[in-house]
C-alpha positions in Angstrom: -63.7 -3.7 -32.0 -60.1 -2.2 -31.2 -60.1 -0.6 -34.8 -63.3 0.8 -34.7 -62.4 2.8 -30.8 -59.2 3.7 -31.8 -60.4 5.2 -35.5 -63.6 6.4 -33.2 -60.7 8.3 -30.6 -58.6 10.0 -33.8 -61.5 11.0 -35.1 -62.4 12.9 -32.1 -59.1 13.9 -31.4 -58.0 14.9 -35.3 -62.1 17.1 -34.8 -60.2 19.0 -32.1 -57.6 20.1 -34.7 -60.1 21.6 -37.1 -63.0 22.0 -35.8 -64.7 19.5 -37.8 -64.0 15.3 -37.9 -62.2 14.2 -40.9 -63.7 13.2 -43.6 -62.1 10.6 -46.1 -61.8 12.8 -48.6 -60.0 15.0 -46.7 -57.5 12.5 -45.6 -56.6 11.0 -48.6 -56.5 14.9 -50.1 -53.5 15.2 -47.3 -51.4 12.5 -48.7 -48.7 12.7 -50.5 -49.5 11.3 -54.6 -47.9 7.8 -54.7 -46.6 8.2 -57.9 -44.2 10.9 -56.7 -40.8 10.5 -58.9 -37.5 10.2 -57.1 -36.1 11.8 -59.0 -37.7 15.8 -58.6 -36.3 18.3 -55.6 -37.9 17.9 -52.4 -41.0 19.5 -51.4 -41.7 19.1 -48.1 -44.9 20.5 -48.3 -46.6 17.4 -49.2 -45.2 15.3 -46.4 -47.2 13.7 -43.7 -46.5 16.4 -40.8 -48.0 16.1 -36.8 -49.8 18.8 -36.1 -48.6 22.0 -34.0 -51.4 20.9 -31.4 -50.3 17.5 -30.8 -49.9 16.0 -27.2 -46.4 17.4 -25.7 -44.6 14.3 -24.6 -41.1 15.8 -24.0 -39.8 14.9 -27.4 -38.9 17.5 -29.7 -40.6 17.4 -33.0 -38.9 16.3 -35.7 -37.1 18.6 -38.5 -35.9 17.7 -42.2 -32.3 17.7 -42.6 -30.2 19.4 -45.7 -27.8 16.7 -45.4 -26.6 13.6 -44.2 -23.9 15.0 -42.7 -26.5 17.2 -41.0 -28.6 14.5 -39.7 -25.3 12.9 -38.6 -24.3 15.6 -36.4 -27.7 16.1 -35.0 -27.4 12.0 -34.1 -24.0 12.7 -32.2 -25.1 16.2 -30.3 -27.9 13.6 -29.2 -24.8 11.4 -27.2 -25.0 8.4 -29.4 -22.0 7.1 -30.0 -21.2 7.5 -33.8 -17.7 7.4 -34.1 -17.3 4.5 -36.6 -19.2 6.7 -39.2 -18.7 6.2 -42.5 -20.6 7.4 -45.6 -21.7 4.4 -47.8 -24.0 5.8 -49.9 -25.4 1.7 -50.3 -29.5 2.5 -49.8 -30.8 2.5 -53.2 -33.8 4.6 -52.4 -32.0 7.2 -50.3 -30.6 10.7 -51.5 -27.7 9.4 -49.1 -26.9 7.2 -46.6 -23.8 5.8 -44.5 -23.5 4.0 -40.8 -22.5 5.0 -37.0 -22.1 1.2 -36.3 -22.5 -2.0 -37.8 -26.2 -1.9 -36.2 -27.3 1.9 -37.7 -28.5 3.0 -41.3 -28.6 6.9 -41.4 -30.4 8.2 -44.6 -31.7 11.4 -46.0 -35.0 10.7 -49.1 -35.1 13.4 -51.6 -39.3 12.2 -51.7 -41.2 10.9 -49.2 -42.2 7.7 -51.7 -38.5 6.5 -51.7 -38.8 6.9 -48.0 -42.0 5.3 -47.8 -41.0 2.4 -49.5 -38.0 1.6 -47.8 -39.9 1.4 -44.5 -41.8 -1.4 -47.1 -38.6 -2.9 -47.6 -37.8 -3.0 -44.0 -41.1 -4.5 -43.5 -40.9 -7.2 -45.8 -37.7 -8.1 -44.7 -38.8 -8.5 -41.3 -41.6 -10.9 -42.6 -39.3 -13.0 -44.8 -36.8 -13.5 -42.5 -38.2 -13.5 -38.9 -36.2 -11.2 -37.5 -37.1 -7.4 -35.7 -35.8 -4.2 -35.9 -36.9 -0.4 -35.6 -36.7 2.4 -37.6 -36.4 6.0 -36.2 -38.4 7.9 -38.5 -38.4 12.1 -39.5 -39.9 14.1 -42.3 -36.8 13.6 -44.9 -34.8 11.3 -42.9 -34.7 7.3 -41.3 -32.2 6.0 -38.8 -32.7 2.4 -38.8 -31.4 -0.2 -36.1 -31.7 -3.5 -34.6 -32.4 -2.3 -31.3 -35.2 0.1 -30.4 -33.2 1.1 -27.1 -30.2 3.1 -29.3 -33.6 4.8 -31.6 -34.7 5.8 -28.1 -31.2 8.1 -27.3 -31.4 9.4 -30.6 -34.9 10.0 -30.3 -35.0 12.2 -26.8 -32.9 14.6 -29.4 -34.0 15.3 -32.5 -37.8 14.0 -32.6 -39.4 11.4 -35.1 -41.3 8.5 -34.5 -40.4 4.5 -34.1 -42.3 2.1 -36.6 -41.4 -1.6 -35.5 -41.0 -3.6 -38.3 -41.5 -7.2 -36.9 -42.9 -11.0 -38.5 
């Protein structure tokens, strides 16, 4: 019953963006092909975005990021404490990635399927081995961490959106 009034209320809400209520052709016309290689440039254009319209909540949307070291100093200007940073590079699926702390993983994905399956990863590691954590999540880039309170800092300043990855 919860699925069918929440898919009934984005419905509504998603008609108030165009004028017209989804259809699923539509939707799955708006996703991004999941047989994107990792290994071709970055086109944002075929990203997932929230559109201009969406509820104000006080958060800033979220912006892609040329670099790590770019998403790295957005994290700092935000006043989280990042000054154990090193540049690992150890995330397979990332373009690059490195850590503030031993609880942060800061990456950059050159596609959104190399993002989108390392939120996968994340999710079946929670699942295998019982344990929670949070990923901070913008249109090139993932700051992943054990506690959703330090996401939260980081997220009053440059945007995204948490997925909770739990059992």
């Amino acid at each position: 019953m919860k699925k069918i009034a929440l898919a009934a209320a984005a419905a509504v809400l998603l008609a108030g963006c165009t004028g017209q209520a989804p259809t699923a052709e539509t939707e799955i016309s708006q996703q991004p092909s999941p047989s994107a290689s990792t290994t071709q440039p970055v086109d944002l254009s075929t990203w997932p975005t929230v559109p201009s319209n969406a509820p104000q909540t006080g958060i800033p949307r979220a912006v892609s990021y040329d670099s790590l070291e770019d998403l790295k100093e957005a994290i700092i200007d935000t006043g989280y404490d990042c000054s154990g940073w090193e540049q690992d590079d150890v995330v397979d699926l990332a373009a690059e990635s490195g850590h503030c702390s031993g609880g942060d993983v800061v990456m950059i994905f050159a596609t959104f399927s190399a993002q989108d399956e390392q939120l996968q990863f994340y999710k079946r590691w929670a699942s295998t081995t019982g344990e929670i954590s949070y990923s901070l999540v913008g249109p090139n880039w993932v700051v992943h961490h054990s506690y959703q309170s330090s996401l939260d800092i980081i997220r009053q300043g440059i945007g995204g959106r948490i997925e909770v990855h739990k059992p």
